[in-house]
C-alpha positions in Angstrom: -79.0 55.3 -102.9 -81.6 55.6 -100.2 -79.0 53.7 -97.7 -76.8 56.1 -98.9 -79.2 59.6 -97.9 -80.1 58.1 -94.6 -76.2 57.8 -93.8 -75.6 61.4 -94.8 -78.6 62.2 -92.5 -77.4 60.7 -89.4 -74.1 61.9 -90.0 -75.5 65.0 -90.1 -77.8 64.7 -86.8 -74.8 63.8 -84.9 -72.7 66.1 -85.9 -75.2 68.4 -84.6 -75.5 66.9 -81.3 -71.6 67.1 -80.5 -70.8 70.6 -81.8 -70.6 73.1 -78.9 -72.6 76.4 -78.8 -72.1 78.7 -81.1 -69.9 82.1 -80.4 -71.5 84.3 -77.4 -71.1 88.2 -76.8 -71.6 89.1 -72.6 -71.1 92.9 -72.1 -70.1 93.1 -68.5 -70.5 96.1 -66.0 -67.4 95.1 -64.0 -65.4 96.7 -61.0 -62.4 98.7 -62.2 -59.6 97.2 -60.8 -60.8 94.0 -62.6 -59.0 95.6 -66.0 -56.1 93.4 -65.4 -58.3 90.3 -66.3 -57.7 90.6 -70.1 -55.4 87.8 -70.8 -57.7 85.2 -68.8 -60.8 86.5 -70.9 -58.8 86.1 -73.7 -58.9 82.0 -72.7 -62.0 82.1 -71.6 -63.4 83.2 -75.7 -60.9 80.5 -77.3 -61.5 78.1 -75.2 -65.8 78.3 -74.7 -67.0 80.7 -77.3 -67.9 83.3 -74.9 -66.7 86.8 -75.0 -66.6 89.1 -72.4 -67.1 93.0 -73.2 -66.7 94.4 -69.6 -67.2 98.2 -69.0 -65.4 99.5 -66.2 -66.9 101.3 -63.2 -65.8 101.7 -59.8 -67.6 99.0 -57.7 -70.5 101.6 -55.6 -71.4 103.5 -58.8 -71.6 100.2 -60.3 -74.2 98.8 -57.7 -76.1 101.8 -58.0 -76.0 101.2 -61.7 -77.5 98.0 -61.4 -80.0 98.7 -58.8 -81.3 101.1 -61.2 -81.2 98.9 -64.1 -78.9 98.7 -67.0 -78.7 97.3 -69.8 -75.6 94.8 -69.2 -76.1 91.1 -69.3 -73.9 90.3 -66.4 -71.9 92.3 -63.5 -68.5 91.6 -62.4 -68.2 93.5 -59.0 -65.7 93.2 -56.1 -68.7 92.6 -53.6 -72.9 91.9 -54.1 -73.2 93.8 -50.4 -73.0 97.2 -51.8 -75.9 96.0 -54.6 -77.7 94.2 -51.2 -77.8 97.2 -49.1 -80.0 99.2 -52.0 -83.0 96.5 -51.5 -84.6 94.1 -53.6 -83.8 90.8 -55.0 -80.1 90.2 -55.6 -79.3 88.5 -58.9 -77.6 85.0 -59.4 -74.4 85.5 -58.3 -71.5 83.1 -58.1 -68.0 83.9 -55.9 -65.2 83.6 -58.6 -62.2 84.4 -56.6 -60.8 86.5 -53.3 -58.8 89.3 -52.5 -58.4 91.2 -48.7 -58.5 95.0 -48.3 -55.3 95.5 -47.0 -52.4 98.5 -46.7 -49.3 98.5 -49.1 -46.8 100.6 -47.4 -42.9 101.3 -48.4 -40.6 99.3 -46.5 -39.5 102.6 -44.5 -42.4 103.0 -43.2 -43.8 99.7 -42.4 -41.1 98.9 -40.2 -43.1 101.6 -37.8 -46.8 99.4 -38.1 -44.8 96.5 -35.7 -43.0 95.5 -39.0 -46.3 94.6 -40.7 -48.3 93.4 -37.8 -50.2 96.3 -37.2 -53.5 96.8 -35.7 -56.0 99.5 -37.4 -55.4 101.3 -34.5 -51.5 101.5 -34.9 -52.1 102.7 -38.8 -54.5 105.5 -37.1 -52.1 106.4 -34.6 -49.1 106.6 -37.4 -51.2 108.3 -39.5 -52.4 111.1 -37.3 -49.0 111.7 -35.8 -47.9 112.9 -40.0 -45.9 109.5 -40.0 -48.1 108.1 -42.3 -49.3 110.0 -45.7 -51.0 107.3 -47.8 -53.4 107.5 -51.1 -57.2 105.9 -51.0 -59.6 105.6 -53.5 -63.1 107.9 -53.0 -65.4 105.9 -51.0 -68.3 107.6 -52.8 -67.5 105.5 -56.0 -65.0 102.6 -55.1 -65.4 99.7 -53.6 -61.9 99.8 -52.2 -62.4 103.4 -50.7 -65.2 102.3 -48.7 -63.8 99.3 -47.5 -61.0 100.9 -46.0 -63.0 103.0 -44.3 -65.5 100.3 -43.5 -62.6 98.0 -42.1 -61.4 101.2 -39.4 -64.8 102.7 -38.5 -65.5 98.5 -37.8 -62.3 98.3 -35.8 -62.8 101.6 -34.3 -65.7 100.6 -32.6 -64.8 97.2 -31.3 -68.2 96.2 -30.7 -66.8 92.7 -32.9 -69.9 92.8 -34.8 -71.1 94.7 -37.8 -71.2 98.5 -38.1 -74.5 100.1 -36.5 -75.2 103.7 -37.1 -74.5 104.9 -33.4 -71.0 103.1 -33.8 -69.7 105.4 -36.3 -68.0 108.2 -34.8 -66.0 111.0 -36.6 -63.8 111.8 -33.7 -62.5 107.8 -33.8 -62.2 108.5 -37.5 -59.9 111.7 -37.1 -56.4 110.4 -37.1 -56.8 108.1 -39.4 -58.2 110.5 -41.8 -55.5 113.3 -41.1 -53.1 110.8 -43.0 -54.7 111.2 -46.6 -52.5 112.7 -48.9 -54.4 112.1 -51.7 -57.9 111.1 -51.9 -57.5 109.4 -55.9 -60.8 110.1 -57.6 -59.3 108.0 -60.6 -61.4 104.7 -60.3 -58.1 103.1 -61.2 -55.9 103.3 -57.8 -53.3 101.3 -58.6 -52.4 103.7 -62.2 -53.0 106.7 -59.5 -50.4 105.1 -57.2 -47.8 104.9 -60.2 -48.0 108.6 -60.7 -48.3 109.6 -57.1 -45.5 106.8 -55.5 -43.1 110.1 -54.6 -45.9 112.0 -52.4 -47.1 109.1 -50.5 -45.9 106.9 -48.2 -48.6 103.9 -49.1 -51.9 102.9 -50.5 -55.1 101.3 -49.2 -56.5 98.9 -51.6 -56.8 95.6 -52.5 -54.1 92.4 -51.6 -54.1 91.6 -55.2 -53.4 95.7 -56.4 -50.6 95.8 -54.5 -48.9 92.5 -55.4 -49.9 93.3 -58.9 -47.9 96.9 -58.6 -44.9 95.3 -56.7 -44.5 92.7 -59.7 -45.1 95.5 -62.8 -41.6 96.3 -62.0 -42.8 100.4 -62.1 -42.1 101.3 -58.5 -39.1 102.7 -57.1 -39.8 101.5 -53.6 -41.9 97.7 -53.3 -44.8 97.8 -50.5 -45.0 95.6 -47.3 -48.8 94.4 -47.3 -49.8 95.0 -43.8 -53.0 92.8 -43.0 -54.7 95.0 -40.0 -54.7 92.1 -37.4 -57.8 93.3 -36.2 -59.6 92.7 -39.2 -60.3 93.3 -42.9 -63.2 93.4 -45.3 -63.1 90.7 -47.9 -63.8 91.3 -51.7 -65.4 87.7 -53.2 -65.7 89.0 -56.6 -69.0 87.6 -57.6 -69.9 87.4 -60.8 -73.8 88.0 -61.4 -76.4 87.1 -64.1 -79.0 90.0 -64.7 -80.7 88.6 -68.2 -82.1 85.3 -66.9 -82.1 84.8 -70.8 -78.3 84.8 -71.1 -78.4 82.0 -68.3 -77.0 79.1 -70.8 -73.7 81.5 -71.6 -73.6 82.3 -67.9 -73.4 79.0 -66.5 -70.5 78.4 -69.7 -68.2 80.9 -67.9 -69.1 79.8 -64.1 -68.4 76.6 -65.5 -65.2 77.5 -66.7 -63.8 80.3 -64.4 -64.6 77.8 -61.4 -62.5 74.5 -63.1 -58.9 74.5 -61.4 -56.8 75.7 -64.6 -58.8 79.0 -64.5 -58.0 79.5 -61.0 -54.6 78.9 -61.2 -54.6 81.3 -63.8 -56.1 84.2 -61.9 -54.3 82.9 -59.2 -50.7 83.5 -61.3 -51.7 86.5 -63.3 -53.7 88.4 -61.2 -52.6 88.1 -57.5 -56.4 87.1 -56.3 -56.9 83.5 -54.5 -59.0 80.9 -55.3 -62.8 80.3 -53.8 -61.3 76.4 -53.4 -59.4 76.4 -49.9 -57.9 73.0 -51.0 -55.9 74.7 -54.1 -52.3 75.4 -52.8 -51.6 78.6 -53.1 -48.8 80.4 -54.5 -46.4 81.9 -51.9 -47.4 85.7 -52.2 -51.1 84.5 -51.4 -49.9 82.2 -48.6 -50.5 84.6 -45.6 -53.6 83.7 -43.7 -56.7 86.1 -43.7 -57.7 86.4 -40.4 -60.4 87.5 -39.4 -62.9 89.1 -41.7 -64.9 92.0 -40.3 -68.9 92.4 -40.6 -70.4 94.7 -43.4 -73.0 97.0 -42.5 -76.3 95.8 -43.1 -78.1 99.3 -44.0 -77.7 102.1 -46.2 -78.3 104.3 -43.4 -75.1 102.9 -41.9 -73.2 103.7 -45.1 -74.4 107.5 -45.0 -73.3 107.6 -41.6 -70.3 106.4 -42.4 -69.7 109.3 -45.4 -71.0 111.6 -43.6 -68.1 111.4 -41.0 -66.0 110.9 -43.5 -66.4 114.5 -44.6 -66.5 116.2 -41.0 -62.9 114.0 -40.1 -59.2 114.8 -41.0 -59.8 118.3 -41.1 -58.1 120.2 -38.2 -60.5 120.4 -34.9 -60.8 122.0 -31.9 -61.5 120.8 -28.3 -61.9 122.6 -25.4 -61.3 120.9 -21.8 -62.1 122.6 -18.7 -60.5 120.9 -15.4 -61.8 121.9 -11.9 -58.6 122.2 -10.4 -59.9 122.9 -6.8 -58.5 121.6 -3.8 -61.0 118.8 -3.5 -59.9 117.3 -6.5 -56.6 116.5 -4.8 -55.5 112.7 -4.9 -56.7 109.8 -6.9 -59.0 112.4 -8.6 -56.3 114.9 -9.9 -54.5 111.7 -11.3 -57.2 109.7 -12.5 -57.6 112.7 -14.9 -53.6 112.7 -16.5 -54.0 109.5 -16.3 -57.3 109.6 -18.8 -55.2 112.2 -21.0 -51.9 109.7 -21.1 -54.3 107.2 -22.2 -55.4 108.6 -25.3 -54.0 106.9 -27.8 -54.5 104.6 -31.3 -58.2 106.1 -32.7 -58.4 108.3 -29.7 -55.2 110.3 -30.0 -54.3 113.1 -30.2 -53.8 114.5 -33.8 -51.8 116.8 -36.3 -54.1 119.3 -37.0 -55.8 119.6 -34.1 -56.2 122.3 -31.6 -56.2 121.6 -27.8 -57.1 124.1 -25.5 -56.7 123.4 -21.6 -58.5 125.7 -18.9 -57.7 125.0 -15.5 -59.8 126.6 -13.2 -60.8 126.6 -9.3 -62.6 130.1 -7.8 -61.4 131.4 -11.3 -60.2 130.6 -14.3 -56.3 129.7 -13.1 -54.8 129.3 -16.6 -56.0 129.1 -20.3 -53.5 127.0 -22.9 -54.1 126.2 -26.5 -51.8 124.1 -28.3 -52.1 123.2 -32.3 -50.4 119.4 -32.7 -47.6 119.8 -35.4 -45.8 117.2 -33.6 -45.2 114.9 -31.0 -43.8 117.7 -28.5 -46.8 119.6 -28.7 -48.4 116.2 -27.5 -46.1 116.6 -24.3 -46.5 119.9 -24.0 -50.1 119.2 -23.3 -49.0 116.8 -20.8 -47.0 119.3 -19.2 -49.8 121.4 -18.4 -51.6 118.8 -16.4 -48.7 118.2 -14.4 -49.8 121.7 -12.6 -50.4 121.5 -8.9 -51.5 124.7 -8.2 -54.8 123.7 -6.6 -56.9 126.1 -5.0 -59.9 126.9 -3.3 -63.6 127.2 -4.9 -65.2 126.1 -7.5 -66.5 128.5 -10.7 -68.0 125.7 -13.1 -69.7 128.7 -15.2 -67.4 131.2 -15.0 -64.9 128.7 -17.0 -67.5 127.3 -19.0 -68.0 130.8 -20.6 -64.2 131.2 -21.2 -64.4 128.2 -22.7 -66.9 129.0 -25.3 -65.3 132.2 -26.0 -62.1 129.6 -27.6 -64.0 127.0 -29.0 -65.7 128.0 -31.7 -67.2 125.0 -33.7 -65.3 122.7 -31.5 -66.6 120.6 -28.6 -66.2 121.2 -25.0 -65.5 119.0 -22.3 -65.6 119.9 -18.7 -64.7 117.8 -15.5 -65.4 118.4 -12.0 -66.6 117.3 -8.8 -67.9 120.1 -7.2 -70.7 122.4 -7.1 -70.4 126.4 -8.3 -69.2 128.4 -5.5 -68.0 131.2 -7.5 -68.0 133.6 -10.1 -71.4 133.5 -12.6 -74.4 131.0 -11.2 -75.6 128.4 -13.5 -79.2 131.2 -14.5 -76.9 134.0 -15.7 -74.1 131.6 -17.5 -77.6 130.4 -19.6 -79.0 133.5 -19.7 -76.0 134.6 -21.6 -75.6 131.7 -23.8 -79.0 130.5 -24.5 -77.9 128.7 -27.6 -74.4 127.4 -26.0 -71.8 127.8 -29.0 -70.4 124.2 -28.6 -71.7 120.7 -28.1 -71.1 120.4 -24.2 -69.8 117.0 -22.4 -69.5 116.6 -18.6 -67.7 114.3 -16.7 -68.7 114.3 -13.3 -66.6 113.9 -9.9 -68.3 113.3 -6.7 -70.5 115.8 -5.4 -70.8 117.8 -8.8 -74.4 118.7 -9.4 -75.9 115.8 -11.9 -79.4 118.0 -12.9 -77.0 121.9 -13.1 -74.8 119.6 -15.5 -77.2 118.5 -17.3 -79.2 121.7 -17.8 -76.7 122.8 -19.8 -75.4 119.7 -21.7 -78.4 119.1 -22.6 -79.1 122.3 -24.3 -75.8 122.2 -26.1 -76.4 118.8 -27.7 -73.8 116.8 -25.2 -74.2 114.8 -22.5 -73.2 114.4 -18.5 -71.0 111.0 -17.8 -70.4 109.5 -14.7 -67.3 109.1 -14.0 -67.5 106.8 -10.9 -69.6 104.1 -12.9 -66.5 103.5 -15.7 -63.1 103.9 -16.6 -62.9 107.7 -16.6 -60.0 107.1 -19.5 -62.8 105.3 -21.2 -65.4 108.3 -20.6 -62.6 110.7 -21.5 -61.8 109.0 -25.1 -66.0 108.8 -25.6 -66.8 112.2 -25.6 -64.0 114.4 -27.0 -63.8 115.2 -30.8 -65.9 115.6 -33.7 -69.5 115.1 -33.8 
């Protein structure tokens, strides 16, 4: 008998020591466009015990979430740098898979972004032209809408290097913005896309939404994924412990989501590709990368960022003022079309906006404004620097008032190479603008006066460039548009 006891005993003990861990309950705080995970979870529970309960939140408002504290055991988020840039010690966080920010677009369209090997700069250009209309989600709450507009505002800059708050600049971010249709302020894009495919002619968002909504078989027109060659920002999906005391359960799913079946699966079912680089992968994940852009490494770059995000893709107004006086005959007169021709890509000119063109010499010669509806109203501009009437003397002030007369909240940019000769001198133009209405930038020729031209830009809130230390098509695409 007592054999018999100490059998059932040990039976007991080992039966103990190979049974797995009992069933496990994880709620989640997990990015929204992570919804389509279901059938994977669904393995993940049969196969280790551990359920997932995620609650859906678009990927910035779930960072701020956490930052705060909440009561979730883990969080499932596209990216840990929106949670970084808040302060304070990150969580344990493991990578669980990848998926670019890229740009689904119709097949009629696409064929215009260099049939899918377009630069940021050619979507900008497309976009504020009217050929492009496309959908985006808020950047305020998704991680997707601020990763677009991370990814151009990086681009935009082409410093190659992460996103400082003096490189963000509202005029680069004008054309681009002039193309959205619809801002979706469902945390969902890819549902939002469904409903809105007739408006549109494309959507920014992640690789694995878009190959996701060309497989649901519930669009009349597939998307072209356009991978901006010039770089994009990279979800890694980590998944991240915040109750240390969960840590057993979480190293269960790491454990599991990291093993090669699980990443085939969310390879297959979900469009994202695998952390391993040495897992094949299938052929809509088989275009490379590229290069991945920086992230901003301060909040302060992020508000920046917003910020411009609200003054651009509303309709603007600039105001140039040429000194067409005789002196600027020659390589100077054409050095300026030329800088005008040149505007293109970020710095182009857009639907929208409103171009006025005052030519002036011992007066003001001619004053144009033109609102861009289309490409002819680009030429049309062109047109009226192909002028030649050049003439004697030089009224910098006298054109600079007409000039704030049209511009309004826009921005005004004068050139010229001489000093005032005529009309109003430089005391009575302040005197009767003490508070100039417009930010005031100056690109000077030659002899222009440097500390006249400053006087005043400097009171408006612009600047005075040189144009004879730079590219003048370079000073040109600095200094016009929103600020």
């Amino acid at each position: 008998m007592r054999v018999l006891v100490a059998l059932v005993v040990l039976a007991g003990a080992l039966v103990g020591c190979t049974a797995g861990p009992g069933p496990t309950t994880l709620t989640v705080l997990a990015s929204s466009e992570l919804a389509d995970l279901g059938p994977v979870l669904a393995d993940l529970r049969r196969e280790t015990g551990v359920e997932l309960k995620p609650d859906y939140r678009g990927t910035v408002r779930a960072s701020e979430d956490v930052a705060r504290g909440t009561g979730h055991d883990l969080a499932w988020l596209s990216s840990a740098r929106y949670l970084k840039l808040r302060g304070g010690d990150l969580p344990l966080a493991t990578s669980m898979m990848l998926s670019p920010l890229v740009i689904g677009v119709k097949a009629g369209k696409a064929a215009a972004l260099r049939g899918g090997q377009a630069s940021w700069a050619d979507i900008a250009a497309l976009a504020g032209s009217g050929g492009l209309k496309y959908l985006m989600a808020d950047p305020r709450a998704t991680g997707s809408g601020l990763a677009a507009l991370i990814g151009v505002a990086t681009a935009a800059a082409g410093t190659g290097a992460a996103l400082r708050t003096e490189d963000v600049r509202c005029d680069k971010l004008q054309g681009f913005l002039v193309g959205r249709a619809v801002v979706s302020s469902a945390e969902d894009v890819a549902e939002d896309y469904v409903r809105r495919q007739d408006e549109v002619d494309a959507v920014l968002t992640y690789e694995s939404t878009v190959l996701s909504l060309n497989a649901s078989g519930r669009l009349r027109e597939p998307l072209e994924v356009v991978y901006p060659r010039d770089g994009i920002v990279l979800a890694d999906y980590p998944l991240m412990l915040l109750k240390p005391e969960k840590r057993a359960a979480y190293d269960r799913v790491v454990a599991w989501l990291g093993a090669e079946p699980a990443q085939r699966a969310l390879m297959e079912r979900t469009f994202r590709r695998p952390v391993d680089p040495r897992l094949p992968r299938t052929d809509p994940l088989r275009t490379p990368l590229g290069t991945a852009l920086y992230f901003p490494g301060t909040q302060q770059v992020v508000d920046s960022l917003l910020a411009a995000y609200d003054r651009a893709g509303k309709g603007s107004r600039v105001v140039f003022v040429l000194d067409y006086s005789t002196s600027m005959a020659g390589a100077r007169i054409e050095g300026l079309r030329s800088a005008f021709a040149a505007l293109s890509g970020f710095d182009r000119f857009h639907l929208g906006e409103t171009v006025t063109v005052v030519r002036f010499a011992g007066e003001v010669l001619a004053s144009h404004t033109v609102t861009i509806r289309g490409p002819a109203d680009v030429d049309a501009l062109r047109d009226l620097l192909a002028a030649n009437d050049l003439r004697d003397g030089t009224a910098i002030w006298s054109a600079l008032d007409h000039a704030y007369r049209e511009a309004g909240d826009g921005t005004v940019v004068l050139m010229t190479d001489g000093e005032n000769n005529a009309g109003v001198g430089v005391e009575e133009f302040l005197a009767a603008w003490p508070k100039p209405a417009a930010p005031t930038y100056a690109v000077r020729f030659g002899e222009a006066d440097p500390v006249e031209l400053a006087r005043v830009a400097d009171v408006s809130g612009g600047r005075v460039v040189d144009a004879a230390e730079g590219a003048l098509a370079e000073a040109v695409k600095e200094i016009r548009g929103c600020r």
